[in-house]
C-alpha positions, 0 to 999 in steps of 0.5 A: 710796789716795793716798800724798802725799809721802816724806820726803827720808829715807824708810826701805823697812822689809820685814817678814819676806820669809824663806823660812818665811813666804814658802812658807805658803799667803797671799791674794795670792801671796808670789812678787808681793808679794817681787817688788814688795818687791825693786822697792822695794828696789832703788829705794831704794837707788838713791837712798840711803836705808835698807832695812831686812830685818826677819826673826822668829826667834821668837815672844814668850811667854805664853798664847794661845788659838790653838794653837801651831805645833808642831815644828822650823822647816826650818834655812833657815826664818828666811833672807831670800829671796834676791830681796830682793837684800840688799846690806851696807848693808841694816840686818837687824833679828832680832825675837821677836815680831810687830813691828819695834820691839819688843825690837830697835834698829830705832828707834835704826838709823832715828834715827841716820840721820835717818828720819822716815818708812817705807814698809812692805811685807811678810807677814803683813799684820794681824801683822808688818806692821800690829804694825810700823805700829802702833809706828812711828806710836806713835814719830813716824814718818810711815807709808806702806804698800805695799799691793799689797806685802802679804799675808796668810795669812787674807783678812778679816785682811788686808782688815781691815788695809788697809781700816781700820787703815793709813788711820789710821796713815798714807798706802797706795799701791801699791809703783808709785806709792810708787817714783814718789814717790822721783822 
């Protein structure tokens, strides 16, 4: 784990820290992972730079062989959880699917204000945030995640991703050392 440098216009792109999400059962509880997610938060925007809410309303369509979630999410299932301080400068990006680019205007909201590199943080670690990884590295983006920052819901998933997938698309460290590089 070894992040080296933040961009002077790193945007904290937090995937799906909602109320639905947050409550499944995950291999690292979600109670650490909002906390150190709201650290980064709050330190990033200490400094200015963009913090990105990314929350999933829905999911994309087609066959799959896993079966469906069946029923009626709760009314409050896709609300951020209210630790994440969310502030009216906070960009709130509403996706579909399993990642943050896809289908929404987060690469138009980062290149607007210069972005260059995200950190990211979130659950569930081998889909939200690993599907938001993948895109970004695909658009040019420098990659950092926060690896204690992450979870998921099945731990050879989650090992699979911070193991060998992340040091491909980018730098991991833990949130701590990642809020040090913001100076």
């Amino acid at each position: 784990m070894t992040a080296t440098v933040l961009d002077p216009t790193t945007a904290l792109v937090l995937v799906d820290l909602q109320k639905g999400i947050t409550g499944l059962p995950t291999v690292h509880p979600a109670v650490e992972i909002v906390q150190r997610a709201a650290r980064l938060a709050d330190a990033f925007r200490e400094r200015g730079l963009p913090v990105v809410l990314v929350r999933v309303t829905g999911g994309a369509p087609g066959r799959t062989e896993a079966p469906a979630r069946g029923g009626r999410p709760p009314a409050d299932w896709a609300d951020l959880v209210p630790e994440l301080g969310r502030v009216d400068s906070d960009i709130v990006v509403t996706k579909q699917q399993w990642g943050a680019f896809y289908g929404t205007d987060l690469d138009l909201q980062l290149r607007r204000r210069g972005v260059r590199q995200v950190v990211l943080a979130g659950i569930a670690t081998s889909i939200g945030v690993e599907s938001t990884a993948r895109a970004a590295h695909e658009h040019g983006y420098h990659v950092t995640v926060a690896v204690d920052a992450v979870t998921d819901m099945d731990a050879d998933a989650h090992r699979n991703s911070v193991e060998k997938i992340f040091p491909r698309l980018g730098e991991t460290d833990t949130a701590e050392a990642v809020a040090r590089l913001l100076g």
